[in-house]
KERO-210838 format. One record per residue (C-alpha): residue number from 1; x, y, z. Coordinates in pm, 1 decimal. Layout:
residues N
+------+----------+----------+----------+
: rogu :       px :       py :       pz :
+------+----------+----------+----------+
:  NUM :        X :        Y :        Z :
...
+------+----------+----------+----------+
This chain:
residues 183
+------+----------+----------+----------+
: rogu :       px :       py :       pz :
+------+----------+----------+----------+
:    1 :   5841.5 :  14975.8 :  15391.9 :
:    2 :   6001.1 :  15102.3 :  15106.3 :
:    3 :   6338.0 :  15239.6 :  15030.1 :
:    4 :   6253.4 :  15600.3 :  14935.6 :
:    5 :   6045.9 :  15550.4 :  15251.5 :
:    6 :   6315.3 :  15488.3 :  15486.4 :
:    7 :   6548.2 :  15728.3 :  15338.2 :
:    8 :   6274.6 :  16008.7 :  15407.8 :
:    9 :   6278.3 :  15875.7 :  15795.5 :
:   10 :   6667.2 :  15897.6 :  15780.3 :
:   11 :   6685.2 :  16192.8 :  15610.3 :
:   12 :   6398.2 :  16360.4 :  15872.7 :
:   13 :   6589.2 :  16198.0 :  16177.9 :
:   14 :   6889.2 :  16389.5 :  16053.9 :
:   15 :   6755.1 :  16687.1 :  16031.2 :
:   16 :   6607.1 :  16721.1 :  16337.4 :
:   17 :   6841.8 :  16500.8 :  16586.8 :
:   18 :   7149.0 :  16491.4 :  16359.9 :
:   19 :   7431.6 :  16463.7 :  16635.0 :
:   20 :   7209.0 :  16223.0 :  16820.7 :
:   21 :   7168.9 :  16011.9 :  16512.6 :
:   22 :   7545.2 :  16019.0 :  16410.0 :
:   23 :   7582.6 :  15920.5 :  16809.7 :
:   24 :   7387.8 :  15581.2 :  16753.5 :
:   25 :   7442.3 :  15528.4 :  16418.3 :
:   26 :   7882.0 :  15548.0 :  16455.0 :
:   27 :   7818.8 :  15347.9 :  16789.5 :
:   28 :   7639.1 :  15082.5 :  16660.8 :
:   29 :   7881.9 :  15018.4 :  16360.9 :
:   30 :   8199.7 :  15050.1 :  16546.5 :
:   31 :   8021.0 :  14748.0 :  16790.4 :
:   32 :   7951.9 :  14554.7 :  16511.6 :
:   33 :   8344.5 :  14588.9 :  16362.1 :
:   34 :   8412.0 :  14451.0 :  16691.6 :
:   35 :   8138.7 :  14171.6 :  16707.9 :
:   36 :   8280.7 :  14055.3 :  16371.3 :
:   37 :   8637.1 :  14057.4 :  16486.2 :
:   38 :   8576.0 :  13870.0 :  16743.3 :
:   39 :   8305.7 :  13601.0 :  16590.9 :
:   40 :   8440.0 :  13553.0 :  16203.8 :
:   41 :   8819.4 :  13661.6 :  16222.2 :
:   42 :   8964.7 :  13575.1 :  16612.1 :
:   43 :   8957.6 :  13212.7 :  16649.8 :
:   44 :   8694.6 :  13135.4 :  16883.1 :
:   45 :   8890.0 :  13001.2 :  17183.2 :
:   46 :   8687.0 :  13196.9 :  17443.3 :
:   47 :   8276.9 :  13377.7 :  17404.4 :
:   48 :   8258.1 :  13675.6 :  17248.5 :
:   49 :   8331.1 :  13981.5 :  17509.5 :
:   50 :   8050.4 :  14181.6 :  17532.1 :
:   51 :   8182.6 :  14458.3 :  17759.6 :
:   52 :   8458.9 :  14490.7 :  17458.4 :
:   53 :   8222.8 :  14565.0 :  17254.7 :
:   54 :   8052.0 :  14797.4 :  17436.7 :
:   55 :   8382.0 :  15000.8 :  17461.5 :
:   56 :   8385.9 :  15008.4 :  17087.5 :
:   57 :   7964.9 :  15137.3 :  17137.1 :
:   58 :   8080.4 :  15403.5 :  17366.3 :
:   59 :   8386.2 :  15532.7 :  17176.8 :
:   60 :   8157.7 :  15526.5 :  16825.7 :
:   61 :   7861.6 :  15712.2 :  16967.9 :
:   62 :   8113.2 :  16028.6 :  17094.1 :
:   63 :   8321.9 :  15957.1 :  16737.6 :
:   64 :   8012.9 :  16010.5 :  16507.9 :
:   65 :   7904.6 :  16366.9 :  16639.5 :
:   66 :   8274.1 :  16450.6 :  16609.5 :
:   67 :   8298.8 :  16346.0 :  16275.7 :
:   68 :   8009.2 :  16515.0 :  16156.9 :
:   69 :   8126.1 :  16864.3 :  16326.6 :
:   70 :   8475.2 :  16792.8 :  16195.7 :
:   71 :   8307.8 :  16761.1 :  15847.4 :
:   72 :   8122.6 :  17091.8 :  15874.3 :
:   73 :   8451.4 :  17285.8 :  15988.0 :
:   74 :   8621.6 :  17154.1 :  15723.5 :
:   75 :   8367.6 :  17279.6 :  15503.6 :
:   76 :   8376.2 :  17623.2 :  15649.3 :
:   77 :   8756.8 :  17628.0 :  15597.3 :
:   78 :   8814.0 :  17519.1 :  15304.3 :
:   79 :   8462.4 :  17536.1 :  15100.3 :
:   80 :   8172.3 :  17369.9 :  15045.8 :
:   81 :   8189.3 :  17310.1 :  14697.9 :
:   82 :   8217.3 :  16952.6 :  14519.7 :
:   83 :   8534.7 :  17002.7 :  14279.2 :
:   84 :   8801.9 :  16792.5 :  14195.6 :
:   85 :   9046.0 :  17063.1 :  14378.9 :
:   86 :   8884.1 :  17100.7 :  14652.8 :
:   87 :   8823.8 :  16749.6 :  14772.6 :
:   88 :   9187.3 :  16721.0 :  14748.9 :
:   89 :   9226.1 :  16974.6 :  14985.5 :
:   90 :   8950.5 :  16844.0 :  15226.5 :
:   91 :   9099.3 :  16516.4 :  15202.7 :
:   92 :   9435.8 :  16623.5 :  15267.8 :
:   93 :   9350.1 :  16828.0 :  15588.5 :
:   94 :   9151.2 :  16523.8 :  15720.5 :
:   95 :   9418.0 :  16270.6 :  15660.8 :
:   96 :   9709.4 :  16507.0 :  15772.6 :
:   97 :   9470.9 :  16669.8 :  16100.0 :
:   98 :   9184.8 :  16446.9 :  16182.6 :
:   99 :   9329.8 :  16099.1 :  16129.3 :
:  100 :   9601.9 :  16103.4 :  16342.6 :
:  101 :   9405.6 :  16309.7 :  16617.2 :
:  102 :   9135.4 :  16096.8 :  16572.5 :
:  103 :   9347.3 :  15759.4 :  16637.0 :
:  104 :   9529.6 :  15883.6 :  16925.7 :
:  105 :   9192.9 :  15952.7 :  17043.3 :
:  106 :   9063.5 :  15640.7 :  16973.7 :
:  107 :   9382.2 :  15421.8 :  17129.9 :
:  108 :   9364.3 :  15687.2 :  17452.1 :
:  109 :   9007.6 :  15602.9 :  17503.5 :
:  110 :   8988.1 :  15256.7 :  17444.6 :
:  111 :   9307.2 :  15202.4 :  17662.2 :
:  112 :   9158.0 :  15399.9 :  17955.1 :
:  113 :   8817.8 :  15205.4 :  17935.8 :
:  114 :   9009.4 :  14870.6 :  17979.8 :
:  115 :   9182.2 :  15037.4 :  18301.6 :
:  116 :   9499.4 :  15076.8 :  18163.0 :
:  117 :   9689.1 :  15416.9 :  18284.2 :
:  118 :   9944.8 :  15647.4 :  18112.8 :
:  119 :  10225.8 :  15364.2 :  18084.3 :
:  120 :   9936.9 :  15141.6 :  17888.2 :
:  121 :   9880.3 :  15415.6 :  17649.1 :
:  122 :  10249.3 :  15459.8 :  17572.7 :
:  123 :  10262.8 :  15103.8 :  17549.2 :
:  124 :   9976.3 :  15091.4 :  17328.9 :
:  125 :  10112.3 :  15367.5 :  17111.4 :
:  126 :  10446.6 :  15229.1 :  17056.9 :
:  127 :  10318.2 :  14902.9 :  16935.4 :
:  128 :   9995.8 :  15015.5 :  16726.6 :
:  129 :  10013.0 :  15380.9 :  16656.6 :
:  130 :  10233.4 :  15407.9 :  16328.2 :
:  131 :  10099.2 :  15014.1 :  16197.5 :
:  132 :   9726.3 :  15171.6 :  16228.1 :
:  133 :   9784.3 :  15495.8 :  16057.6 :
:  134 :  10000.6 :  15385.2 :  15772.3 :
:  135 :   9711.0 :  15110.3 :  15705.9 :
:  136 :   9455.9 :  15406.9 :  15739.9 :
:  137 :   9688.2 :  15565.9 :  15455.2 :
:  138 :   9661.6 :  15281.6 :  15218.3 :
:  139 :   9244.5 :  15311.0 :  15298.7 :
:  140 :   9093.4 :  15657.3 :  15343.6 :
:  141 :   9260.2 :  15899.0 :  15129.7 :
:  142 :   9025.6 :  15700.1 :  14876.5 :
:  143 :   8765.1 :  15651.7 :  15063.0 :
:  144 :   8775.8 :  16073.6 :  15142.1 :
:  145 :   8762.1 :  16170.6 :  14774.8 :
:  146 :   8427.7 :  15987.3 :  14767.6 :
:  147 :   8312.4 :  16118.5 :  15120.5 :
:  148 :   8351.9 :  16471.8 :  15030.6 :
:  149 :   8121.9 :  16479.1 :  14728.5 :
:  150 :   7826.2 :  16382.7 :  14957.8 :
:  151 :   7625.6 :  16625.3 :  15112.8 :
:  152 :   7732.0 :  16722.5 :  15491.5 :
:  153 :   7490.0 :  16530.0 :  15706.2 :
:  154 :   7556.9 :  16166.7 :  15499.1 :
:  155 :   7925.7 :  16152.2 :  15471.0 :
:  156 :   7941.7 :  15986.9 :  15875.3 :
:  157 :   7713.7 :  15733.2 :  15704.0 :
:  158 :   7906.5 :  15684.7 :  15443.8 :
:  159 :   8229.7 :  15660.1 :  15638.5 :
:  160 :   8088.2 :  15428.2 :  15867.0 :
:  161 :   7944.0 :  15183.5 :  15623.5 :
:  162 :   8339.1 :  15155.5 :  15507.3 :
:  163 :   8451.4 :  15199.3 :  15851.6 :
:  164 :   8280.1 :  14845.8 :  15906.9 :
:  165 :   8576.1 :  14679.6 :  15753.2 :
:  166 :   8819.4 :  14972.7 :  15949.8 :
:  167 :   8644.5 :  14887.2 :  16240.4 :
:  168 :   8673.6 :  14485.7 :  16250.8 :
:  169 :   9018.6 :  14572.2 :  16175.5 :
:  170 :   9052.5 :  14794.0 :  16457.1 :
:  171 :   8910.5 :  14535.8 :  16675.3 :
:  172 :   9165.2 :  14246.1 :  16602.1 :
:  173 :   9447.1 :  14472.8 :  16561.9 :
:  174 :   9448.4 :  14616.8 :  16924.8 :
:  175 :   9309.8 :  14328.3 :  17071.8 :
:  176 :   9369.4 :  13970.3 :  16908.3 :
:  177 :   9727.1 :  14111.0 :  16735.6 :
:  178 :   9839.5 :  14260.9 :  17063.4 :
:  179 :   9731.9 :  13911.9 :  17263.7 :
:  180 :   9910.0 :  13668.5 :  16966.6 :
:  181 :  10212.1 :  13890.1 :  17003.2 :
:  182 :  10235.6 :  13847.9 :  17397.1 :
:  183 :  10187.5 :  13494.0 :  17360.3 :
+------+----------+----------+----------+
């Protein structure tokens, strides 16, 4: 199968079942981030937690579709066009709306999933919040200027094919960092 072919299936897929394929697509990259946190960076003292991962599955396949609708607001806010101005605005309202939102989401959710309760999340907050999102400062203001000279229905690809790196770091930051730091 060629290239142009599967880019034709992709490109179909997204068209007709775009939230659904953002759903997989986000979930299955966010797992992996974790997968490779836990195999190549976290020393390998214990096996490799499947149910963590699926946490990370879960919270990706809700993440994508919300990306993707984020993305298309955005759009209808500020413009659709591909200029030099007005990525800077997209990118600005993303990293000053969505990634903080987004994060709090994301430390919430996971927290909740491993049982934790409101405490945990403060906890969790205090110690990873403002580390996270001045590291997500460093990456995806960059990353953004690219993101919003794609067309709509690729830039959660896009994203996530970065986010693979994010993600890993993700992974060992709220999990092997937190553990090391108990210890």
């Amino acid at each position: 199968m060629t290239i142009a072919r599967i880019y034709g299936i992709y490109k179909t897929l997204l068209t007709t079942h775009t939230y659904k394929v953002q759903a997989v697509q986000t979930g299955i990259l966010l797992g992996m981030g974790d997968l490779i946190s836990q195999s190549l960076i976290e020393p390998n003292e214990t096996p490799i937690d499947y149910r963590r991962t699926l946490r990370f599955v879960v919270i990706g396949t809700v993440i994508g579709p919300t990306i993707h609708k984020w993305y298309t607001i955005i759009d209808k806010v500020v413009g659709k066009q591909q200029d030099f101005k007005t990525v800077i605005k997209k990118t600005t309202l993303d990293q000053l709306a969505m990634a903080p939102a987004m994060l709090g989401a994301f430390l919430t959710s996971i927290t909740l999933m491993e049982g934790g309760g409101i405490e945990d999340i403060r906890n969790r907050f205090k110690k990873d919040y403002f580390a996270i999102l001045t590291n997500n400062y460093k990456v995806w203001p960059a990353v953004q200027l690219i993101t919003f000279r794609l067309p709509v229905d690729f830039r959660v690809l896009f994203v996530q094919i970065v986010a693979l790196g994010w993600n890993t770091y993700l992974a060992w930051r709220i999990n092997y960092c937190n553990k090391k730091n108990k210890q």
